[in-house]
SEDREN-474303 format. One line per 3 residues: for each residue x, y, z of C-alpha. Coordinates in steps of 0.02 Angstrom, whole numbers, plus 50000, padded with zeros to 5 digits. Layout:
BEGIN
X,Y,Z | ...
***
This chain:
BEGIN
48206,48466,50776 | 48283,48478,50607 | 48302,48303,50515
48454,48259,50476 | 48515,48167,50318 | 48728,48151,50290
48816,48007,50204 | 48952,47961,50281 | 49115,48023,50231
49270,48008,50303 | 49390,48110,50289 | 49611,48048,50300
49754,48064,50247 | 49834,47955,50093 | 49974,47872,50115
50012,47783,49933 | 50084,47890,49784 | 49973,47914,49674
49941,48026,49522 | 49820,48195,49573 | 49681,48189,49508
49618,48317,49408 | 49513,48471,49466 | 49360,48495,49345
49223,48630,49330 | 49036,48610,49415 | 48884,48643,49351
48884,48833,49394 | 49063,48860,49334 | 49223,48848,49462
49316,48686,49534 | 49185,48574,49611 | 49067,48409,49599
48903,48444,49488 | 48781,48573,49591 | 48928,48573,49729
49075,48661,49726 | 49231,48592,49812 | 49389,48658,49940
49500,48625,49784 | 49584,48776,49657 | 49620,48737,49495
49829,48825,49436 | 49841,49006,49475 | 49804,49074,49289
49655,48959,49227 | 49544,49021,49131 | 49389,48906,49087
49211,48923,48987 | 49068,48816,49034 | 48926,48778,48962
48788,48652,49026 | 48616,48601,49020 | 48478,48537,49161
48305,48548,49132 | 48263,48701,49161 | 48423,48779,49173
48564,48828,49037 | 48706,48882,49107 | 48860,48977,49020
48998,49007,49143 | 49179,49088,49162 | 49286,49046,49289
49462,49129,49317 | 49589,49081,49431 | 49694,49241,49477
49790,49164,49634 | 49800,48993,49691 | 49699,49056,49831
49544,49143,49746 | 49428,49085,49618 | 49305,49197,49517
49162,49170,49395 | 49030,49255,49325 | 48886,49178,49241
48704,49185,49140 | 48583,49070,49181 | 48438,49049,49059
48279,48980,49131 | 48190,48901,48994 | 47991,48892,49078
48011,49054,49110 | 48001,49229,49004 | 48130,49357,49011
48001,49515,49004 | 47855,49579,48904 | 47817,49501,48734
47828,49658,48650 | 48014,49695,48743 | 48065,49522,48745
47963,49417,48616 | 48007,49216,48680 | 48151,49254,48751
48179,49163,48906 | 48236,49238,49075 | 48410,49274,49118
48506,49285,49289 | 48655,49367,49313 | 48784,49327,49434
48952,49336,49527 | 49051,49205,49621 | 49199,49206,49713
49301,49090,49819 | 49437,49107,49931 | 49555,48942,50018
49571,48965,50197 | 49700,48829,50233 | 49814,48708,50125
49784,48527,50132 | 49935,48455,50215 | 49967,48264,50277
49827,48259,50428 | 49730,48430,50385 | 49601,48446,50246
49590,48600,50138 | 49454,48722,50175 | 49374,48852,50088
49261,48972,50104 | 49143,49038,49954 | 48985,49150,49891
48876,49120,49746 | 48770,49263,49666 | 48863,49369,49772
48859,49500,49653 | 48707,49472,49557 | 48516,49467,49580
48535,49339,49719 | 48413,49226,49642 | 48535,49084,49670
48634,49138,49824 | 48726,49046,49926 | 48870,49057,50041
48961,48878,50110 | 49132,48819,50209 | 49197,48666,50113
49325,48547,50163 | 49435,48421,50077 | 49531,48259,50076
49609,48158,49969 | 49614,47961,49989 | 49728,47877,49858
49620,47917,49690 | 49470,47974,49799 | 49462,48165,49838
49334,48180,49984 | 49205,48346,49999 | 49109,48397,50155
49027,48578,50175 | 48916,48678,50255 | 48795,48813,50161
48664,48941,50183 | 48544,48985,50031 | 48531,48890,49886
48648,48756,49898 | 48575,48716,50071 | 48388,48735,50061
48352,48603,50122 | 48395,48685,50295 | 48447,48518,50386
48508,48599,50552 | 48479,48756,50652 | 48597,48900,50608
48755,48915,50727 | 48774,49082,50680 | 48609,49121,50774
48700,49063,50923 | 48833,49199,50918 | 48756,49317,50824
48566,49304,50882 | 48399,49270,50802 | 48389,49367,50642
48524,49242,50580 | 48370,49117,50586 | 48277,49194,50436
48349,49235,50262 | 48284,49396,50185 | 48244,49345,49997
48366,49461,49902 | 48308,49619,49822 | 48355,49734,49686
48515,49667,49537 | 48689,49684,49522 | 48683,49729,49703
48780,49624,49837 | 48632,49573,49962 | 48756,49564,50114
48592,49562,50223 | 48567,49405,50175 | 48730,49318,50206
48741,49166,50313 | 48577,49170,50366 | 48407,49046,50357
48464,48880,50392 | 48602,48780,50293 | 48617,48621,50259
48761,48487,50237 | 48837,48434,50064 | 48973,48330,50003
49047,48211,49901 | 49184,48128,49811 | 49273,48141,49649
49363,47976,49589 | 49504,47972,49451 | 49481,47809,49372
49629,47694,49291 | 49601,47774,49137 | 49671,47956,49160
49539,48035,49024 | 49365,47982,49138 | 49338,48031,49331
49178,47999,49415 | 49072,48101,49545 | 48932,48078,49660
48887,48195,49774 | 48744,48241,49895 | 48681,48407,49884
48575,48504,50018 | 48446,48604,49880 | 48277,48505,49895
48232,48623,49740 | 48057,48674,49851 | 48128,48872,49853
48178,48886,49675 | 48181,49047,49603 | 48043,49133,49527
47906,48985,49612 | 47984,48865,49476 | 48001,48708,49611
48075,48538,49540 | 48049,48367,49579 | 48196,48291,49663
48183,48081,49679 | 48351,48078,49778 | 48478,48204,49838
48626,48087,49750 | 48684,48153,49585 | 48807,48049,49479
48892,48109,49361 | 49060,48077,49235 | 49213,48188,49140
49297,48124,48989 | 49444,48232,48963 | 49425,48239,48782
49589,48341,48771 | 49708,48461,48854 | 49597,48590,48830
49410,48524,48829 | 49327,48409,48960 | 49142,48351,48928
49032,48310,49054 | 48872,48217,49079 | 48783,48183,49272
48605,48097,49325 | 48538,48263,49453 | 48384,48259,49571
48348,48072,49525 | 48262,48105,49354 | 48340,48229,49259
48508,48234,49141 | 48653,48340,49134 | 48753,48364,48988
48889,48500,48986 | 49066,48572,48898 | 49223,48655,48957
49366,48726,48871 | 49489,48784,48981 | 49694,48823,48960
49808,48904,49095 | 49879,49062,49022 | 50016,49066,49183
50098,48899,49115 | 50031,48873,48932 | 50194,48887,48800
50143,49003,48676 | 50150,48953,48494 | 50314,48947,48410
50346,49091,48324 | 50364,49026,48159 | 50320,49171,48049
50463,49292,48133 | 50614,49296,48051 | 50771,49216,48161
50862,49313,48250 | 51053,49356,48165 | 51180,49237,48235
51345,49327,48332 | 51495,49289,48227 | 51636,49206,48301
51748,49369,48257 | 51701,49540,48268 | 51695,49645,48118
51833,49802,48092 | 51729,49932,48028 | 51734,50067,48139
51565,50153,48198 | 51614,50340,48086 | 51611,50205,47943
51455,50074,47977 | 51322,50092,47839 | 51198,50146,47979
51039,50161,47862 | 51041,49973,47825 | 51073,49938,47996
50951,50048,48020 | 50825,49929,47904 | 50874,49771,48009
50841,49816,48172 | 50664,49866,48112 | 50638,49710,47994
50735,49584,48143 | 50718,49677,48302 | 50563,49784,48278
50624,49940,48313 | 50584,50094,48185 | 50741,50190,48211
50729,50365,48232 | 50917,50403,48276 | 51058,50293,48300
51223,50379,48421 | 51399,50367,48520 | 51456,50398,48701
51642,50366,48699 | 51645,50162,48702 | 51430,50140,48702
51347,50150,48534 | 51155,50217,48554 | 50990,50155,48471
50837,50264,48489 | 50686,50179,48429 | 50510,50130,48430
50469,49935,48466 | 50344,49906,48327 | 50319,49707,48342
50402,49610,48493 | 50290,49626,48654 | 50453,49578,48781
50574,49715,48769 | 50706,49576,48821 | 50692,49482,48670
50671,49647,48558 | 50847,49696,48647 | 50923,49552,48634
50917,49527,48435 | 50956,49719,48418 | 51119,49676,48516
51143,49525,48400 | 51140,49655,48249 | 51254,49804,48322
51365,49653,48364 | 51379,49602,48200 | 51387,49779,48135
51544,49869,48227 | 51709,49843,48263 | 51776,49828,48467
51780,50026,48481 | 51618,49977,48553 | 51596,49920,48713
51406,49927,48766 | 51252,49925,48668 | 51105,50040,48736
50952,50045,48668 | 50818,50200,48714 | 50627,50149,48703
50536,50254,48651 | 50337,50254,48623 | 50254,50406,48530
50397,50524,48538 | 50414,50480,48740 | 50575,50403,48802
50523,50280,48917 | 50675,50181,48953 | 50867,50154,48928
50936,49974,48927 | 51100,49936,48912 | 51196,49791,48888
51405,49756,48903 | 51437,49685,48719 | 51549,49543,48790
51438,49464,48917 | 51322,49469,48798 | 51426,49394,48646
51480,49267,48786 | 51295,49225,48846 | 51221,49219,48646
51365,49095,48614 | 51302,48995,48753 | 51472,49006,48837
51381,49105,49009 | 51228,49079,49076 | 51116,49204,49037
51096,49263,49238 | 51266,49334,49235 | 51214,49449,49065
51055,49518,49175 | 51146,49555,49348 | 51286,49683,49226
51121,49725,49109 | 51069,49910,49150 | 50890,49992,49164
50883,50166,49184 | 50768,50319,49165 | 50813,50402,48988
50907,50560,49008 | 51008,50686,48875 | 51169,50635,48840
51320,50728,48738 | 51354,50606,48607 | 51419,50602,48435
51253,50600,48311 | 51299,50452,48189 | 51136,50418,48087
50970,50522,48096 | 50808,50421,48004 | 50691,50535,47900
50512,50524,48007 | 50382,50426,47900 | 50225,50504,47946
50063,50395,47871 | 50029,50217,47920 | 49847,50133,47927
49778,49981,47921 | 49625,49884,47896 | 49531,49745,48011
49379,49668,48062 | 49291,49756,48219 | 49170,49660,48349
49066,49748,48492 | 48928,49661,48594 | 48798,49670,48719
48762,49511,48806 | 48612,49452,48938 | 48480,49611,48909
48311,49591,48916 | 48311,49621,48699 | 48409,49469,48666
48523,49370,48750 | 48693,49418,48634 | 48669,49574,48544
48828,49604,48415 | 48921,49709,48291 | 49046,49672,48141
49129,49788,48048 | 49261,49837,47941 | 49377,49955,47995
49495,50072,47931 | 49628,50175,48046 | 49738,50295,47995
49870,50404,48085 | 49973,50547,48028 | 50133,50609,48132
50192,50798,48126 | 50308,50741,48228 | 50368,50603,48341
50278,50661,48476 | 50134,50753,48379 | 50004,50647,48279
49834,50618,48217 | 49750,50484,48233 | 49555,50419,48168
49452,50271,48119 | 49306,50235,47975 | 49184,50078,48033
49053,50005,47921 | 48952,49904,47981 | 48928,49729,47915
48819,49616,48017 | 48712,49713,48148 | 48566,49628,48253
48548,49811,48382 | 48403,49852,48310 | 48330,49719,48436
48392,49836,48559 | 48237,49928,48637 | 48267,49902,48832
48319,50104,48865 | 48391,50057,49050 | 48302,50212,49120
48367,50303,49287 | 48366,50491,49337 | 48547,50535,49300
48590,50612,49096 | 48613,50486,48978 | 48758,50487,48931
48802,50282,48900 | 48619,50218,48887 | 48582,50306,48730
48671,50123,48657 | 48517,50097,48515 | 48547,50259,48450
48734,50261,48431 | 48736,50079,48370 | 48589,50077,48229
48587,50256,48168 | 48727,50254,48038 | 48801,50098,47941
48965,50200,47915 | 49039,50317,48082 | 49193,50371,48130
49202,50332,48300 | 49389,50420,48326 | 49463,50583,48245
49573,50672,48367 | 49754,50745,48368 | 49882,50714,48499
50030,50783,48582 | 50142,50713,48725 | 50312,50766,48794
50432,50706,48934 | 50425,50867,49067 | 50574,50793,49176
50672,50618,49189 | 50494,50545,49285 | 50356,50663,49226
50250,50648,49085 | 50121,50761,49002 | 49985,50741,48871
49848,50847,48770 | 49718,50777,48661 | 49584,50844,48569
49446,50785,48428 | 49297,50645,48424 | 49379,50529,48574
49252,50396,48553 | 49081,50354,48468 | 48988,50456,48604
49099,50583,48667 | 49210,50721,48595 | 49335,50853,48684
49476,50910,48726 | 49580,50879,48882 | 49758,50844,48968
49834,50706,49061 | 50013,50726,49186 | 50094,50577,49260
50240,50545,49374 | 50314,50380,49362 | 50456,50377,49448
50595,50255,49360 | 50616,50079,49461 | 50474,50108,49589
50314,50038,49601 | 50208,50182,49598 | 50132,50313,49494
49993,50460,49521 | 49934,50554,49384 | 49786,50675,49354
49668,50681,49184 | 49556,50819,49158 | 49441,50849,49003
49308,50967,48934 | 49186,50820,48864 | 49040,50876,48739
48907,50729,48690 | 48913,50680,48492 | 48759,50652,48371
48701,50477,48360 | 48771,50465,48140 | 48951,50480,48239
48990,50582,48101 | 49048,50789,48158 | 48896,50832,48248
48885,50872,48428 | 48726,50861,48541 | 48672,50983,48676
48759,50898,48828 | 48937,50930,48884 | 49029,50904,49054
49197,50939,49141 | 49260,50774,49192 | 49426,50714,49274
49504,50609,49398 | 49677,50596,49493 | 49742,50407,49499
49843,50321,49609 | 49960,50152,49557 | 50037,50034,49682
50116,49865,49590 | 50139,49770,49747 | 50311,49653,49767
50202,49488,49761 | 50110,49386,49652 | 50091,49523,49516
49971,49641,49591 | 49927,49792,49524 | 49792,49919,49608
49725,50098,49539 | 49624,50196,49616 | 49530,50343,49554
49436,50479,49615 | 49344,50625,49526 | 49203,50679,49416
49134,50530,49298 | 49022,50577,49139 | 48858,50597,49225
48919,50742,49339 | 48915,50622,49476 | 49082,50619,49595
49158,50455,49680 | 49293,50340,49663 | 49363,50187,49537
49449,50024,49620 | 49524,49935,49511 | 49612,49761,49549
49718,49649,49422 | 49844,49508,49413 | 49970,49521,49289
50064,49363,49266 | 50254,49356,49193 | 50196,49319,48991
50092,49486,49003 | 49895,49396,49013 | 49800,49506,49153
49636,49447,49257 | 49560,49607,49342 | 49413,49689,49420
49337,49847,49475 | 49194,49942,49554 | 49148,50114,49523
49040,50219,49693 | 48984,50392,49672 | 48862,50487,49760
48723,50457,49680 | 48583,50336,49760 | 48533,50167,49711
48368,50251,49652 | 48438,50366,49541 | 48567,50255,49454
48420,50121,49407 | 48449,49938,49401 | 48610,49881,49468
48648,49988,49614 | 48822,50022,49560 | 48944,49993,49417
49071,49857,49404 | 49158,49716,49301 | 49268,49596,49270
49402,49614,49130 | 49525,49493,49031 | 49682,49603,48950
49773,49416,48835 | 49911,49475,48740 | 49893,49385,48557
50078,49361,48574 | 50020,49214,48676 | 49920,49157,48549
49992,49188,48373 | 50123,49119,48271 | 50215,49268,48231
50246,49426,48357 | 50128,49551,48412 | 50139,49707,48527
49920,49694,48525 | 49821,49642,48655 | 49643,49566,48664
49549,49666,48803 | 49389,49576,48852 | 49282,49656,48991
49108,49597,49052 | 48994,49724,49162 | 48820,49649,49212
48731,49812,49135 | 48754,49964,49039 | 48717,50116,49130
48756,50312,49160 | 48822,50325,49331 | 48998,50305,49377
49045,50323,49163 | 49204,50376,49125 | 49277,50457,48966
49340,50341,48837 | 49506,50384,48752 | 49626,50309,48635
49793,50330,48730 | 49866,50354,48915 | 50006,50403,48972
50034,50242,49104 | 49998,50122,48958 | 50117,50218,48833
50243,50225,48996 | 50220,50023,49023 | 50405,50001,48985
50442,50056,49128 | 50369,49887,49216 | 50533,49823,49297
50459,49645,49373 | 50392,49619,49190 | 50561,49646,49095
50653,49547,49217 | 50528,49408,49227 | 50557,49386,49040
50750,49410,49031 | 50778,49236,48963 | 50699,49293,48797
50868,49401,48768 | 50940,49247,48667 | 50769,49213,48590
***
């Protein structure tokens, strides 16, 4: 018989009102107790970054919470007693585990039923802490009750016989220990036996501390890599001090005779305000009269200079259709198009006499006319005077595909071709076998030249400042051509490369179809030529498109030279943006880098202020064997635009993506520009999710 070891909890409903407590991070990273997680969620849109200590374990953590339903993390580990590799690969490094975790609510805690949830950790690492559970809980008062099953890790101790063996049969009884990394050991799920676990999290008087204890079912005798701890008593205790809004520090008494001390910073990018924009100028204020000057008469070229210096748009012609004047124009600076609309409104208001009954404005984005919005000019005087609310201005407000009109040609603005800029550039490599974070500064300088709207050159200079890839000696060997692992090379050959040089041409084919060519040095390892069609169809929530490119490898300076390897690569691309919570998948099939053929998931939650949590996984047909360590490629990816994090406005984005490894299979060609981001006007749920800002 299996012993059997439980405290007693018991788990009710509350029946006092009471605040909720709050729902911190564990030690592994996502909601939970210390080395337990919990049935609980933290707000759809939380992004948090962990970092903790207990002997022997660092761990640095992010957890994500796309949907109130699913919780994600990925994590290093660093085992202190033992090495990573090799002295001469590794020097004292210490060993680092890689992992996935994922968690997904079953059912919402109502008056008499807990919540449940069900989870995986490592489930898409080296497995060396797996661990699948079922976790239920409860909330008494200030008290939130815990109680779970789990196989693997977080129930070695292997209390009871496994009921799966019962349904399932007798290979449920043993766990395989998992093999290879990066792969997901399925074969091992739910089996061995699991042990209880549970606990309770308590939200003192004082709303900055809570307190946990919990009992875990890890008796730390199967620890990875024969590294078994002494546990005095399954009860940890631990505390949180919320030390702010956005930081919580923890500290916890594990196994009986060891300390825990640990950090979180954490903000919800779904409900955080965004900074005041304090550094944009304010919007032009609708006068209580309109003017008289007719539009044959307007000074259009210093209107011209407003909407670009107010509104953001570079004008490139400004026109009338019988009572609707006509702004054509490229949003430079506000990353809502409402709010961009909105103040150019305010300034054709303020600019033309009542000849003029609507206001449209045509978006376009390198040359491509992406969208027409149009507004009626006394709703909208009625709605900035705060006279309407501002729902009756978007029912009457008008979205359509852009299409030729005949119009009378009022102001045409002379093209200005050369813009470029300089900034500070950061790359990294983080958890090899060289050094845990491997980085890159430099200074950059891009440049672009247009020939015309719609034709343009574009190219970068880096130098690089501060450069630790020299470290970098782990080659990642597999049997497929190198054509991403060669990551020394291209990183530490040259302190100054040009990493982009390439011309571009797009053009509008019909009202929904799209074309591109492109040609030059398309990133630091690739150069080549190639084309890209899509069809996005205007209001719908699909697209398909097709990219195919003659791809030729570049010399390791990055400077003009090319290499013996080249490949035809291409894929055709599917997009669905399904009607709830923000979902938008792609998938892609074709030819990747490595002349290896499969397919490209790729799954992401956009929520309404533009921040995007996504993943994807990349299968070909090459074999485990031949792509080398990892099985398969995949990631996790953060797209935050800094308009949610500046005080002044900002069409950039910060695009953070994390992949375990680095490797040549399933590698697809890197380029500057495509046609479904340069077509992202066209993103109904996000312009109408944002349709407040048209007063902003």
């Amino acid at each position: 018989m299996k012993r059997h070891w439980l405290p007693c909890l018991v788990l009710g409903c509350a029946t006092c009102a009471v605040a909720e407590p709050r729902y911190t991070q564990n030690d592994f990273g996502g909601v939970g107790l210390l080395q337990t997680p919990t049935a609980r969620m933290a707000q759809a849109g939380e992004l948090s970054v962990n970092a903790n200590r207990t002997d022997p374990y660092s761990r640095y953590s992010v957890s994500f919470q796309p949907f109130d339903w699913l919780e994600g993390s990925f994590r290093y580990t660093a085992i202190s007693n033992r090495d990573y590799g090799p002295e001469s690969l590794s020097g004292d490094q210490s060993y680092k585990d890689k992992a996935i975790d994922a968690k997904v609510r079953l059912l919402k805690e109502n008056r008499w039923l807990p919540e449940v949830a069900l989870g995986g950790r490592d489930i898409g690492g080296t497995g060396l802490f797996s661990s699948e559970y079922f976790v239920g809980n409860k909330r008494l008062g200030d008290f939130d009750l815990s109680l779970g099953l789990a196989w693997g890790y977080i129930g070695n101790r292997g209390d009871i016989d496994n009921p799966a063996s019962i349904v399932l049969g007798d290979k449920f009884d043993e766990r395989p220990q998992a093999t290879g990394t990066g792969d997901f050991n399925g074969n091992t799920y739910f089996r061995g036996s699991p042990s209880f676990f549970g606990g309770v999290n308590y939200q003192t008087p004082w709303d900055p501390l809570s307190l946990k204890l919990e009992y875990e079912g890890n008796d730390y005798q199967n620890e990875p890599q024969d590294n078994d701890q002494i546990q005095d008593s399954p009860i940890n205790l631990g505390m949180v001090f919320k030390a702010s809004d956005s930081v919580d520090l923890h500290a916890a008494w594990e196994r009986g005779n060891t300390a825990m001390f640990g950090i979180t910073l954490h903000t919800n990018f779904a409900t955080r305000k965004a900074p005041a924009k304090s550094f944009d100028p304010p919007a032009e204020k609708v006068q209580a009269s309109m003017p008289k000057v007719a539009p044959e008469d307007v000074q259009w070229a210093g209107v011209a200079q407003r909407l670009q210096k107010n509104a953001g748009y570079r004008v490139e012609r400004i026109a009338q259709r019988d009572s609707e004047l006509i702004v054509y124009g490229e949003q430079t600076r506000y990353f809502h198009a409402p709010k961009a609309v909105g103040r150019a409104a305010r300034i054709l208001d303020n600019s033309v006499n009542d000849e003029i009954d609507w206001f449209t404005v045509v978006d376009n984005r390198n040359g491509l006319p992406v969208q027409e919005i149009s507004l009626p000019r006394e709703t909208f005087r009625e709605v900035a005077q705060k006279d309407r609310p501002v729902e009756d201005l978007r029912r009457v407000t008008e979205q359509n595909a852009p299409v030729p009109h005949q119009e009378k040609e009022l102001f045409e603005q002379t093209l200005s071709p050369f813009t470029y800029g300089l900034g500070l550039g950061y790359k990294q490599n983080v958890g090899g076998p060289d050094g845990f974070l491997l980085y890159q500064f430099t200074a950059d300088l891009t440049a672009e030249y247009r020939f015309q709207r719609d034709l343009w050159w574009n190219g970068m200079l880096s130098a690089n400042l501060v450069n630790n890839f020299d470290k970098f000696k782990y080659d990642a060997p597999s049997n497929l051509p190198r054509v991403r692992t060669f990551l020394r090379e291209y990183m530490t050959t040259s302190d100054v490369t040009m990493p982009t040089f390439q011309l571009n041409k797009v053009k509008q084919l019909d009202e929904d179809l799209y074309g591109m060519a492109y040609g030059g040095y398309l990133e630091s390892m690739f150069a080549g030529v190639g084309g890209e069609l899509l069809y996005r169809p205007m209001g719908e929530r699909w697209a398909i498109g097709g990219n195919l490119a003659w791809a030729k490898q570049r010399d390791f300076e990055q400077d003009f030279g090319l290499r013996d390897y080249d490949v035809i690569t291409g894929h055709v691309t599917g997009y669905y943006r399904l009607p709830f919570e923000d979902i938008l998948a792609a998938v892609s099939v074709g030819r990747y880098l490595a002349r290896d053929y499969g397919v490209t998931f790729d799954l992401s939650r956009e929520f309404r202020n533009g921040v995007r949590f996504g993943g994807f996984m990349t299968l070909t047909n090459v074999t485990q064997d031949e792509y080398g360590e990892g099985s398969f490629s995949k990631g996790i990816y953060f797209s935050i635009p800094f308009d949610e994090l500046m005080a002044s406005s900002t069409m950039r984005r910060a695009n953070l993506v994390w992949s375990p490894l680095t490797r040549d299979g399933g590698a697809s060609l890197g380029r500057s520009y495509s046609l479904y981001s340069l077509t992202e006007g066209r993103n109904i749920d996000m312009f109408h999710n944002n349709f407040d800002k048209v007063v902003e």
